[in-house]
LOGU-757054 format. One record per residue (C-alpha): residue number from 1; x, y, z. Coordinates in Angstrom, 3 decimals, always signed. Each point is the difference from the previous one (the first is absolute). Last residue first. Layout:
<rec pos="NUM" X="X" Y="Y" Z="Z"/>
...
//
This chain:
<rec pos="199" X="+109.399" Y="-131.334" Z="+203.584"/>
<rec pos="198" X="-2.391" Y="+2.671" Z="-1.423"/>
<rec pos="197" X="-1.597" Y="-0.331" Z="-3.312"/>
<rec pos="196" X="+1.266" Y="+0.586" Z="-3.574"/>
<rec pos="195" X="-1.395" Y="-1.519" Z="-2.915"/>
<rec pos="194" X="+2.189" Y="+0.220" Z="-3.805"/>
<rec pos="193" X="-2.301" Y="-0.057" Z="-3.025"/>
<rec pos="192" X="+1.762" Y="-0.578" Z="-3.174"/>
<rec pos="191" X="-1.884" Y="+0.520" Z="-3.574"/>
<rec pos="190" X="+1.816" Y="-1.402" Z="-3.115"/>
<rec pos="189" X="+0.219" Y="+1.575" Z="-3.311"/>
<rec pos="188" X="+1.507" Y="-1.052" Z="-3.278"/>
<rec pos="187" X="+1.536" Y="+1.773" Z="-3.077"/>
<rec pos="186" X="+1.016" Y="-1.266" Z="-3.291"/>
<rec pos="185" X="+2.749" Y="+0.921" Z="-2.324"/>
<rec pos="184" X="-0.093" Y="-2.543" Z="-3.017"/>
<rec pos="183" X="+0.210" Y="-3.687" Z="-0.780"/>
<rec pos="182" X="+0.623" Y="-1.378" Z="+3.574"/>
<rec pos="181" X="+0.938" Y="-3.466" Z="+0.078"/>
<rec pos="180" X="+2.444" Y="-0.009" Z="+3.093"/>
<rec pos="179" X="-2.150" Y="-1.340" Z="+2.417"/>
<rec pos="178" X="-0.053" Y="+1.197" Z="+3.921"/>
<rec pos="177" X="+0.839" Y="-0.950" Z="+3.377"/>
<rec pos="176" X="-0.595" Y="+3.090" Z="+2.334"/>
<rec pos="175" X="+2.194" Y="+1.369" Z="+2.899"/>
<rec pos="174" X="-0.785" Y="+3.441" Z="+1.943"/>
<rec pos="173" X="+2.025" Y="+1.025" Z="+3.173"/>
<rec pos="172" X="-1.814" Y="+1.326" Z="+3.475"/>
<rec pos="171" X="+2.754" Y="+2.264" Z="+2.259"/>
<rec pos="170" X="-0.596" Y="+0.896" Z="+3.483"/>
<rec pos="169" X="+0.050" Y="+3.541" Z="+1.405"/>
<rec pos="168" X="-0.298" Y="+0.384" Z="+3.810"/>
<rec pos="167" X="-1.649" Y="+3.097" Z="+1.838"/>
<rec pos="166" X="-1.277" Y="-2.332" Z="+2.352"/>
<rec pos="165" X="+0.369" Y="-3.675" Z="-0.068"/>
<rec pos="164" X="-0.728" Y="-2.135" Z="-3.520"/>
<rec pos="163" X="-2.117" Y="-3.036" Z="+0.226"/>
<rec pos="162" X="+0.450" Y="-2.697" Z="-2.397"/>
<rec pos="161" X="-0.681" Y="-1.433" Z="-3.739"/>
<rec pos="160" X="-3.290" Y="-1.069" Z="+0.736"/>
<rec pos="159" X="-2.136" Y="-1.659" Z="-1.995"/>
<rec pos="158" X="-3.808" Y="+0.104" Z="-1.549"/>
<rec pos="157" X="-1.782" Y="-2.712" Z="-1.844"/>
<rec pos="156" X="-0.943" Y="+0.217" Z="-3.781"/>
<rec pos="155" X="+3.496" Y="-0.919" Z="-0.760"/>
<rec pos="154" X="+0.593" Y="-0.166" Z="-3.839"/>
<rec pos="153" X="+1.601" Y="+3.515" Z="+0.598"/>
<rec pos="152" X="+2.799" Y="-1.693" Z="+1.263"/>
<rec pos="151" X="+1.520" Y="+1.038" Z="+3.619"/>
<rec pos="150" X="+3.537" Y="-0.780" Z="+0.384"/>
<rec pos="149" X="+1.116" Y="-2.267" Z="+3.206"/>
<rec pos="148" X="+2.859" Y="+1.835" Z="+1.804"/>
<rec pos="147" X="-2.610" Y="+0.718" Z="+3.363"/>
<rec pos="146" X="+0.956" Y="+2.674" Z="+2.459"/>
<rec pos="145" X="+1.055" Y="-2.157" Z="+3.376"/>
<rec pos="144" X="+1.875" Y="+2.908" Z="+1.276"/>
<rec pos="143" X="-1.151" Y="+3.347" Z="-0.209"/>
<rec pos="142" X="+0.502" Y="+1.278" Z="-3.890"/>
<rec pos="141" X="+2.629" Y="+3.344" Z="-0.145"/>
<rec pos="140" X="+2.100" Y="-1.724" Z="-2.322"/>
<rec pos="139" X="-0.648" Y="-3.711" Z="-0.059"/>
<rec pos="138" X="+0.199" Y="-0.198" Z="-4.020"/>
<rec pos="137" X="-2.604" Y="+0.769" Z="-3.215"/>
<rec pos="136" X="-3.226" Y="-0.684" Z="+1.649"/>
<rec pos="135" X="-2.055" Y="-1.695" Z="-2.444"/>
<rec pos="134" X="-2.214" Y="+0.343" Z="-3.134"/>
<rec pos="133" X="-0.561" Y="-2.223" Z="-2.325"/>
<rec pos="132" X="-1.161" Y="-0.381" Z="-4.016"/>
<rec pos="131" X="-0.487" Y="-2.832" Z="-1.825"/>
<rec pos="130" X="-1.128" Y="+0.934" Z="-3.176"/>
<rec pos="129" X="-2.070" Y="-2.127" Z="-3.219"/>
<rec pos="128" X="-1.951" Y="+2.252" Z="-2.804"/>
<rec pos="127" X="+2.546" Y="+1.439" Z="-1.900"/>
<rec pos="126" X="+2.428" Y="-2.067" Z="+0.222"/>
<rec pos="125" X="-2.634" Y="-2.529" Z="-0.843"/>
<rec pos="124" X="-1.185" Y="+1.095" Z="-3.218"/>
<rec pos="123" X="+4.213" Y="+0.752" Z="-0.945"/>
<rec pos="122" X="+0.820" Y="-4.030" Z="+0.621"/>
<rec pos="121" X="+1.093" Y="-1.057" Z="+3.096"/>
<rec pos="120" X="+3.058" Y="-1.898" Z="+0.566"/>
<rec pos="119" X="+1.899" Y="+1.939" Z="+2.155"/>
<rec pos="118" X="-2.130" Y="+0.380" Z="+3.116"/>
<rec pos="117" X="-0.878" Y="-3.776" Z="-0.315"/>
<rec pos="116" X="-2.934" Y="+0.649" Z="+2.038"/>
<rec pos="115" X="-2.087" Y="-1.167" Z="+2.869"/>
<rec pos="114" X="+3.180" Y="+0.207" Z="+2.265"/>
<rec pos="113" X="-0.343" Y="+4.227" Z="+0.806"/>
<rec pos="112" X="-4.037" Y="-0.749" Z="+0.583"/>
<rec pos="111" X="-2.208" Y="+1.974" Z="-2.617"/>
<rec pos="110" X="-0.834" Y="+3.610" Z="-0.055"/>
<rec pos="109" X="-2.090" Y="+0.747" Z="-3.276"/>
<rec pos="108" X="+1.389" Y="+3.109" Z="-1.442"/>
<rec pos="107" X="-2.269" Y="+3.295" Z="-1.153"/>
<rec pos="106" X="+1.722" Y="+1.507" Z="-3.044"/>
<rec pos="105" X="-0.114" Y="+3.211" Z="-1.511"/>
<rec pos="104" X="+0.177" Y="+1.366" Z="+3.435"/>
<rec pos="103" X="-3.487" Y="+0.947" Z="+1.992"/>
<rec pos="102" X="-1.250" Y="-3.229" Z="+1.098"/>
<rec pos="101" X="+1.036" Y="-1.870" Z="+3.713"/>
<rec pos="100" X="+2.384" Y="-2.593" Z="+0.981"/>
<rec pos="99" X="-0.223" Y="-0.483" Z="+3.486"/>
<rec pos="98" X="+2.268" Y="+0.189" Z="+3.131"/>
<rec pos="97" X="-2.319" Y="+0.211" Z="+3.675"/>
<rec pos="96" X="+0.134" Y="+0.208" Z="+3.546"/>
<rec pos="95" X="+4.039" Y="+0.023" Z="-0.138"/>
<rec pos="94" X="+0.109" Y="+0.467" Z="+3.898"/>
<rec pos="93" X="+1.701" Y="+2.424" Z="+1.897"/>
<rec pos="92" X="+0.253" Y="-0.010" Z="+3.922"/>
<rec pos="91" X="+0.654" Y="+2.760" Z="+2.000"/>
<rec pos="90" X="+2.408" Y="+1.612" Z="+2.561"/>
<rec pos="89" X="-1.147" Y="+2.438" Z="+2.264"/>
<rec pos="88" X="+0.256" Y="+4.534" Z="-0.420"/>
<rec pos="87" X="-1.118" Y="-0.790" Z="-3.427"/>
<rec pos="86" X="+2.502" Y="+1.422" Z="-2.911"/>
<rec pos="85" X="+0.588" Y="-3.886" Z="-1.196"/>
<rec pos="84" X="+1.859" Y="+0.701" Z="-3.563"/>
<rec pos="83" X="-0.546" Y="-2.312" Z="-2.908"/>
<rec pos="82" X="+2.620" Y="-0.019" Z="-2.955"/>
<rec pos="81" X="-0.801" Y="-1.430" Z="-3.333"/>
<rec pos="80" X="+2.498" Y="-1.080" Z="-1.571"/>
<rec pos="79" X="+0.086" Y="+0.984" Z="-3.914"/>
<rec pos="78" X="-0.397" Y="-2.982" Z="-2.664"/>
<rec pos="77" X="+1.883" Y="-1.497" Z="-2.655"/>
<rec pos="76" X="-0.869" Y="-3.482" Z="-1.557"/>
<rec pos="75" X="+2.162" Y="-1.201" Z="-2.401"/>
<rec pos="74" X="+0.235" Y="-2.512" Z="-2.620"/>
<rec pos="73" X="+0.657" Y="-3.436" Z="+0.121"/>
<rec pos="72" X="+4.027" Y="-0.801" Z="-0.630"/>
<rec pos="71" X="+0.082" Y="+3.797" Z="+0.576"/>
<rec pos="70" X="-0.764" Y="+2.696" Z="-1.931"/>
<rec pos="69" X="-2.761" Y="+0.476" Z="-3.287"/>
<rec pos="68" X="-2.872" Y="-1.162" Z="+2.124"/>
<rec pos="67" X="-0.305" Y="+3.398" Z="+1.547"/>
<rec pos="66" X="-2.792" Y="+0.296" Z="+3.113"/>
<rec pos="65" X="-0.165" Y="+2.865" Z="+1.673"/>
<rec pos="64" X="-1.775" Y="+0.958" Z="+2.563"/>
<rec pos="63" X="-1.300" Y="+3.464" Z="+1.298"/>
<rec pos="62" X="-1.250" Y="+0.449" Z="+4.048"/>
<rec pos="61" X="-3.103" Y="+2.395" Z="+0.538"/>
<rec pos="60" X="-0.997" Y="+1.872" Z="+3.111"/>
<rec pos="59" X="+3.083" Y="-0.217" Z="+2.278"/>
<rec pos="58" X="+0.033" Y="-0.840" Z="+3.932"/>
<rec pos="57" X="-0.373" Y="+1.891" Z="+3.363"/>
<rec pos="56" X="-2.106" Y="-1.472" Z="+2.529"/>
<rec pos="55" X="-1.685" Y="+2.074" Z="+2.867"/>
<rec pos="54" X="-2.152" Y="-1.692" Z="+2.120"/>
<rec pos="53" X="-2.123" Y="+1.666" Z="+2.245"/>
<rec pos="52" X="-0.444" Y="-1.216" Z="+3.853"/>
<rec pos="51" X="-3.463" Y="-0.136" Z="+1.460"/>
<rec pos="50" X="-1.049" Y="+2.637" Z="+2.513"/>
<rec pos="49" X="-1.011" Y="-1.205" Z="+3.197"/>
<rec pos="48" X="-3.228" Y="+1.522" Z="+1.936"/>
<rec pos="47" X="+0.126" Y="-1.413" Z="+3.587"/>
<rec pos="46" X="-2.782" Y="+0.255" Z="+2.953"/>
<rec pos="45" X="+0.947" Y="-0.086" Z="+3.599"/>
<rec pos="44" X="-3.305" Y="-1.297" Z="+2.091"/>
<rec pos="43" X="+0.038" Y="+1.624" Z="+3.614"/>
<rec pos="42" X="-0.986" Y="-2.369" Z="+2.684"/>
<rec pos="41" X="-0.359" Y="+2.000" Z="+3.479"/>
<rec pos="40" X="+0.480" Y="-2.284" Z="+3.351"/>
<rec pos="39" X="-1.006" Y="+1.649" Z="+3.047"/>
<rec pos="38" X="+1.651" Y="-1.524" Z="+3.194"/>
<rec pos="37" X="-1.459" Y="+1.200" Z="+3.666"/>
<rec pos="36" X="-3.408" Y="+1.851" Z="-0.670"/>
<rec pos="35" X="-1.729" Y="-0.221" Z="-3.399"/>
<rec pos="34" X="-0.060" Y="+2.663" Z="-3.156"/>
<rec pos="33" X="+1.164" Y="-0.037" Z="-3.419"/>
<rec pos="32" X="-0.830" Y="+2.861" Z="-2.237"/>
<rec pos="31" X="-0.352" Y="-0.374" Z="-3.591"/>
<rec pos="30" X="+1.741" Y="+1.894" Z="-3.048"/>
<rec pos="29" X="-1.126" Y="+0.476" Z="-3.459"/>
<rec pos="28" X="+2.555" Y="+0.346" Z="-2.056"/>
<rec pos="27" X="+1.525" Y="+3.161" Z="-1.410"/>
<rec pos="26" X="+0.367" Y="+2.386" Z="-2.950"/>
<rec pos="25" X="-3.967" Y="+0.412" Z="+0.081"/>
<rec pos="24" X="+0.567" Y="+1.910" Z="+3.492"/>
<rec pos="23" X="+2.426" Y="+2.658" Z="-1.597"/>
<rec pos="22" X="-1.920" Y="+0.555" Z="-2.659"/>
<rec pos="21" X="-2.809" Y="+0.793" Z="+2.489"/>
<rec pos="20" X="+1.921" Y="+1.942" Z="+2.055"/>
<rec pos="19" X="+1.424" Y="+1.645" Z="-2.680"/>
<rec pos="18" X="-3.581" Y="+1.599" Z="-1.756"/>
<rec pos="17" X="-1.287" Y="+0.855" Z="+3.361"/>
<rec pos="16" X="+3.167" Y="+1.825" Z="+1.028"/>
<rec pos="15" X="-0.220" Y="+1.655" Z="-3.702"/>
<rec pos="14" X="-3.540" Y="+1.226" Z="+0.393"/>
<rec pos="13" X="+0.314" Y="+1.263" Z="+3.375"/>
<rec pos="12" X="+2.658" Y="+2.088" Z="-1.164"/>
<rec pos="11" X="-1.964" Y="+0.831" Z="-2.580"/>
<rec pos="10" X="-3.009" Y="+1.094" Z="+2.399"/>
<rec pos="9" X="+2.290" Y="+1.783" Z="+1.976"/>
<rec pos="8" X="+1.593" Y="+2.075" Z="-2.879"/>
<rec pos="7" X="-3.524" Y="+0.837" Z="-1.391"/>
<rec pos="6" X="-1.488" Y="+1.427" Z="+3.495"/>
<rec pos="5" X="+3.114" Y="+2.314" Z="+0.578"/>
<rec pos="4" X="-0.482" Y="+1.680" Z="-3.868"/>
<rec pos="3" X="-3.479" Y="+0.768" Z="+0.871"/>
<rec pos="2" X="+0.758" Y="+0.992" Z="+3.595"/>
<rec pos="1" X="+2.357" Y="+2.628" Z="-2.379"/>
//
C-alpha cells in the first residue's frame, strides 16, 4: 500500500515537472524593469506571415485544327481556353512562353504573321512555316486595361494579357496563319506556358 502511495507521488511529480517545463519553452524570455518614478519596458513584437497561395484553374491540352479544304484560305479551329482566378486577390497572367516543340509528325517553324504569303506557299513550306497566337478572346471577366494585342509564338519575350479578380474566369482565343499545301494528315505540337503572380 505505502508502495503504491510512493509511486503515485513520484508520477505526479513527474508530470508537473514534465509541464512546467513545456510550458516554459512555449514562451519568451521575460525581463524585469526596475527604477523609481517612470519605468519604461520595451517589448519587441515578432510577426510570422503566411504567404498567399494561388490557385488557377485552366485546361491541360488545347486541339487545333487546321482544314485547308474551307474557306477562301482554310480554317483554323480551336477551343477557348478559359482561365479561372480561384485566389482570394486578383492576379496577373502573363503568356511567359508559346513554342513549337517535337512530338507530332511535324514540328513547325513559327515565323512572323506578315513574313509570308499565307496562300502562296508551296506543300514544303506549309509544312514547315506557322504563325500561331494566343490572346484573350473578349473583355469578359478581364480588369480593365487587359491588353487586345495577340501573342505570337515568334515572341521570345513575355506579355500580359491582364489581371483577372477573384474567382473570375477570363477567356484566351487561339489564331494561327497557316499554308494550305498539306499533302497528307499531319500533326503538330506547341508548348504554352501561362505565369501567374499576384496583382
Amino acid at each position: 500500500m505505502r508502495t503504491k502511495m510512493i509511486k503515485r507521488v513520484i508520477s505526479s511529480i513527474l508530470a508537473l515537472a514534465l509541464s512546467v517545463a513545456c510550458g516554459v519553452s512555449a514562451f519568451a524570455a521575460d525581463t524585469t524593469d526596475t527604477g523609481t518614478e517612470t519605468v519604461n519596458g520595451n517589448v519587441t513584437i515578432n510577426g510570422s506571415i503566411t504567404p498567399l497561395t494561388i490557385s488557377v484553374t485552366h485546361p491541360l491540352t488545347a486541339d487545333y485544327t487546321i482544314n485547308p479544304n474551307t474557306g477562301t484560305g482554310g480554317t483554323f479551329t480551336a477551343p477557348d481556353i478559359l482561365v479561372e482566378n480561384l485566389t482570394k486577390v486578383p492576379v496577373n497572367v502573363t503568356v511567359s512562353s508559346l513554342t513549337a516543340v517535337s512530338g507530332g509528325t511535324i514540328t513547325f517553324t513559327d515565323v512572323d504573321p506578315a513574313d509570308k504569303t499565307w496562300a502562296s506557299l508551296n506543300a514544303t513550306d506549309s509544312k514547315k512555316y506557322i504563325a500561331l497566337g494566343i490572346k484573350a478572346k473578349d473583355a469578359t471577366g478581364w480588369s480593365t486595361g487587359y491588353s487586345t494585342e495577340t501573342h505570337y509564338a515568334i515572341t521570345d519575350t513575355a506579355s500580359q494579357i491582364g489581371s483577372l479578380p477573384a474567382n473570375t474566369c477570363g477567356t484566351l482565343t487561339l489564331t494561327a496563319n497557316f499554308g494550305l499545301g498539306f499533302d497528307a494528315a499531319y500533326t503538330a505540337n506547341h508548348s504554352l506556358v501561362l505565369m501567374f503572380n499576384l496583382v
